[in-house]
N, CA, C and O of each residue as an XYZ file, in Angstrom:
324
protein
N      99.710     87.444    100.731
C     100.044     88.712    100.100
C      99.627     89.843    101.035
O      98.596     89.676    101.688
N     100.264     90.892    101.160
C     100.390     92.065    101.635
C      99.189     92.796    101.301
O      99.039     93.235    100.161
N      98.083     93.008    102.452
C      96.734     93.987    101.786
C      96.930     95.179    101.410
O      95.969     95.784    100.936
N      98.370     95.919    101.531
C      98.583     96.937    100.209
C      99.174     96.235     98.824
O      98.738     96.822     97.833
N      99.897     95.329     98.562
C      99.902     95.177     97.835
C      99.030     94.448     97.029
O      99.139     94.361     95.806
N      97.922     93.778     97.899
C      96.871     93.536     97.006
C      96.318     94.435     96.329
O      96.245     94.404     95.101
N      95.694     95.675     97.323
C      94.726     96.739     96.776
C      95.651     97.066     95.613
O      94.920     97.298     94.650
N      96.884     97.184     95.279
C      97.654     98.090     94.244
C      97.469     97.366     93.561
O      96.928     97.870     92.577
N      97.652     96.005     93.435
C      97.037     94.991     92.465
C      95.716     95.062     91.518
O      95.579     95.026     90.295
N      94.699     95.190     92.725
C      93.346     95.039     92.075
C      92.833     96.550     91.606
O      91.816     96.657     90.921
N      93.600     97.707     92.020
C      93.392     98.769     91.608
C      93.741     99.460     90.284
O      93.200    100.310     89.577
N      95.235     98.509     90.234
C      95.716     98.950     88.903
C      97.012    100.261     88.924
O      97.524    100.902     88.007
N      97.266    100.276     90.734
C      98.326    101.201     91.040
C      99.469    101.066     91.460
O      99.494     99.940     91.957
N     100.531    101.574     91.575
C     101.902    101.433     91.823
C     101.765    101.422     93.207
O     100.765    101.950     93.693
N     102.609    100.905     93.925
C     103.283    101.191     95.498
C     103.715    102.832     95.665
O     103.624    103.706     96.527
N     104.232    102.685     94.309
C     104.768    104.374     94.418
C     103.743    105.714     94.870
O     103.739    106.594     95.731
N     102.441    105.036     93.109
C     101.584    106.037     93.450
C     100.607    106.215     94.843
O     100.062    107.219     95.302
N     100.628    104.769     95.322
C     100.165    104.959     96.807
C     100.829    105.268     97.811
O     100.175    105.503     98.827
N     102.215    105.367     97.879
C     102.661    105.984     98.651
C     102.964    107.814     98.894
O     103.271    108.463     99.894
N     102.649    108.277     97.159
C     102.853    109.429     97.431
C     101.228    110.037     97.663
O     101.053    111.224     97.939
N     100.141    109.120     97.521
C      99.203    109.788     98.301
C      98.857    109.766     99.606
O      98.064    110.575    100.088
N      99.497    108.723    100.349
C      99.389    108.604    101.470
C     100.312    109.640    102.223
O      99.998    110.093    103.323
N     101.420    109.971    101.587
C     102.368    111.343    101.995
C     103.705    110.877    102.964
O     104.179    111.467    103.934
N     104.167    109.475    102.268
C     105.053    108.629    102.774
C     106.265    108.490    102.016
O     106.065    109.287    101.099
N     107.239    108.052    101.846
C     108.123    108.142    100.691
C     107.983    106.089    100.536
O     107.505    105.220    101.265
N     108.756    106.083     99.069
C     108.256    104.957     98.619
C     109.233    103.550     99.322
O     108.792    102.418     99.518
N     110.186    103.879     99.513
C     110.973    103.310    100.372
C     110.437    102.676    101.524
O     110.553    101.475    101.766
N     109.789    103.593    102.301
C     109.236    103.386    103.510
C     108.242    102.314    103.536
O     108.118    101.345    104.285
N     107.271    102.901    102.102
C     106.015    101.664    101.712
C     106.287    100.710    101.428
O     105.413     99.844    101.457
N     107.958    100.281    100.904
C     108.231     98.840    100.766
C     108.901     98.571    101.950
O     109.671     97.615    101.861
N     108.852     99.081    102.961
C     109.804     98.699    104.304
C     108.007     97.632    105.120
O     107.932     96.573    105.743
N     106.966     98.591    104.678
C     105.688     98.231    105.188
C     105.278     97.271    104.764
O     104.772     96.500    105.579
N     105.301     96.891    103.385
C     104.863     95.894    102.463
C     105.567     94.535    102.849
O     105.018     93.442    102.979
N     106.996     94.862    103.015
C     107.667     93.765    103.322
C     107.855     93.108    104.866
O     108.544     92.131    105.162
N     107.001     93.976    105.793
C     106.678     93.380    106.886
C     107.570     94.132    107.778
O     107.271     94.363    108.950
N     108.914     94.600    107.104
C     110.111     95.276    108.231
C     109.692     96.136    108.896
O     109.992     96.057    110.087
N     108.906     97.220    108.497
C     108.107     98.303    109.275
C     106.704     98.371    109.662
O     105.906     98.053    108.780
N     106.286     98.678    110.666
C     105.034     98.738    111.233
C     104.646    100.424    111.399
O     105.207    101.156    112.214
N     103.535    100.879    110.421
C     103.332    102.429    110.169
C     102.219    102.535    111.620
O     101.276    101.862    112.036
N     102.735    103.416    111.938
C     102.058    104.590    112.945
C     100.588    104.647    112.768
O     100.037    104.393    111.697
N     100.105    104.914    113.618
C      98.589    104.519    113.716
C      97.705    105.436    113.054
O      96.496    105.268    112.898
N      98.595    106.710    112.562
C      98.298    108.124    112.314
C      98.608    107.539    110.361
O      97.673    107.846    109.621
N      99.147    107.201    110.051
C      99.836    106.832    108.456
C      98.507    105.362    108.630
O      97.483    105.674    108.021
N      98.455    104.657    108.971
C      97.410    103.544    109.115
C      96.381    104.080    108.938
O      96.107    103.918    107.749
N      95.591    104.661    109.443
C      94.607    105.461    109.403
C      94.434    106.301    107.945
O      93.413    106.376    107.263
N      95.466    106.776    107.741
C      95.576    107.493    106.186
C      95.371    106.476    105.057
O      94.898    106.672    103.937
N      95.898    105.191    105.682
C      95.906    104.316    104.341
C      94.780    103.642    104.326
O      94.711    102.854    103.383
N      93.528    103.671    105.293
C      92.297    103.334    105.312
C      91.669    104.003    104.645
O      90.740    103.568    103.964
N      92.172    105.727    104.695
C      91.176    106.925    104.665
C      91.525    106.564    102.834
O      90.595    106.237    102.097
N      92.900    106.682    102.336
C      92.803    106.934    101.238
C      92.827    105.711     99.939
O      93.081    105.817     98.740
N      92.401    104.419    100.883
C      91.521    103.157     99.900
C      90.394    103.135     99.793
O      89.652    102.485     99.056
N      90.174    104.049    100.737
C      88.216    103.422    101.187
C      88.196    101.857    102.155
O      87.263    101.064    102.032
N      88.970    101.691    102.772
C      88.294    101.144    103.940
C      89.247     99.825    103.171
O      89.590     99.042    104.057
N      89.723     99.409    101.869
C      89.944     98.231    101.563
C      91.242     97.605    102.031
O      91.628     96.449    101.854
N      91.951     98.801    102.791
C      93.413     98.585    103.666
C      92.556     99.193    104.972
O      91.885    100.224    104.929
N      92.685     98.524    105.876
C      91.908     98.930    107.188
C      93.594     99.210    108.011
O      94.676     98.858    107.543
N      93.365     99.911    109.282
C      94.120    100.508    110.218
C      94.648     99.210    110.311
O      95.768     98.842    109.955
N      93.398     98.287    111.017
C      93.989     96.930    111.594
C      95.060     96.087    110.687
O      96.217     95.817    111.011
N      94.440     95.764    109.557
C      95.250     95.161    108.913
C      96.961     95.585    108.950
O      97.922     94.830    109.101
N      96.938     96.872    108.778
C      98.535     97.288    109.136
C      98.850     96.955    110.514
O      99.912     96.332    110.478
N      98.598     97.025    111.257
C      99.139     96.942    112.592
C      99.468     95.761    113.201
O     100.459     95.472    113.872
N      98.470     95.084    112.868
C      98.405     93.172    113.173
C      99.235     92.371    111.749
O      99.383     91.156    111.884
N      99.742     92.969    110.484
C     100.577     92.783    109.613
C     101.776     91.998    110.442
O     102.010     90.808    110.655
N     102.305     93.018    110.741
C     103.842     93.034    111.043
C     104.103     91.927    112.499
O     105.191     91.451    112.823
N     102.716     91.699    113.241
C     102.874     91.118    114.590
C     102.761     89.451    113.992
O     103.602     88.590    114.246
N     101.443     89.224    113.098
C     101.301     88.152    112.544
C     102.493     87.392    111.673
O     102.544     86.180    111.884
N     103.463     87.920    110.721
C     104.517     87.599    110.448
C     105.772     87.146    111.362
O     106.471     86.135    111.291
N     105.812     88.310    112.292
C     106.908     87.987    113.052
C     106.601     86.898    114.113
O     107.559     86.495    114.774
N     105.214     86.309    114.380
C     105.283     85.207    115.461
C     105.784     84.008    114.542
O     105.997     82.881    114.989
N     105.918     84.303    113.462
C     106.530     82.873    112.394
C     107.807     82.545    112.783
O     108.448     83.527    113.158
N     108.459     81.386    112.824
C     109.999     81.139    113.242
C     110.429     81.262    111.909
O     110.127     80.959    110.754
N     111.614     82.082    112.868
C     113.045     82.599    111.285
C     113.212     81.287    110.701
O     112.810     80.171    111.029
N     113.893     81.711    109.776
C     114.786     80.493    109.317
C     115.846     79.873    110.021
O     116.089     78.678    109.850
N     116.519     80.606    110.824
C     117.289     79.954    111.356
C     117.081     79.374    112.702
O     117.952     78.699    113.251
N     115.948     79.630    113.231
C     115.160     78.927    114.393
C     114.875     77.539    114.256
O     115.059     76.542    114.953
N     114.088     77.913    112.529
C     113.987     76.622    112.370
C     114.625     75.343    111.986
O     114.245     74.175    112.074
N     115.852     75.972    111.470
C     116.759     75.111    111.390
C     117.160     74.142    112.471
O     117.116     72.932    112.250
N     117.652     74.757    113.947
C     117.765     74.708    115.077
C     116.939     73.590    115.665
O     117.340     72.672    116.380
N     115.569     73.857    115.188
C     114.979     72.954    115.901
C     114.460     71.276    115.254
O     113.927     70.228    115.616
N     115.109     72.004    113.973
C     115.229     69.927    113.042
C     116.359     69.589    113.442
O     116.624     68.441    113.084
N     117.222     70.116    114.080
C     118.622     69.129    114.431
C     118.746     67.992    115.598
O     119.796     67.364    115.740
């Protein structure tokens, strides 16, 4: 699971409402959540500042790198044949 969407979990908050405190639109936060986007080190930093530390910079940044070294689906297809 996604360490924003955990914290929204254990907090009891929307994606939404964390995205409009972070000063992002909500779209964007599910582009992040879902791994497609990797936020700026400057928005990373915001989303540390405005959990308290329970979404760290790192965690966003190494998100999106850690997912994508996974083989697609269709890689893997490729390589059971």
């Amino acid at each position: 699971m996604h360490p924003i969407k955990k914290f929204c979990i254990d907090k009891g908050i929307t994606l939404k409402k964390l995205s409009t405190d972070i000063g992002i639109s909500a779209p964007y936060m599910t582009e992040i959540v879902k791994g497609r986007k990797c936020p700026s080190l400057v928005i990373a930093l915001e989303f540390e500042k405005k959990t308290g530390g329970a979404v760290t910079s790192r965690d966003l940044l190494i998100y999106k790198h850690k997912k994508s070294s996974l083989p697609s689906a269709s890689r893997r297809r490729q390589t059971e044949r």
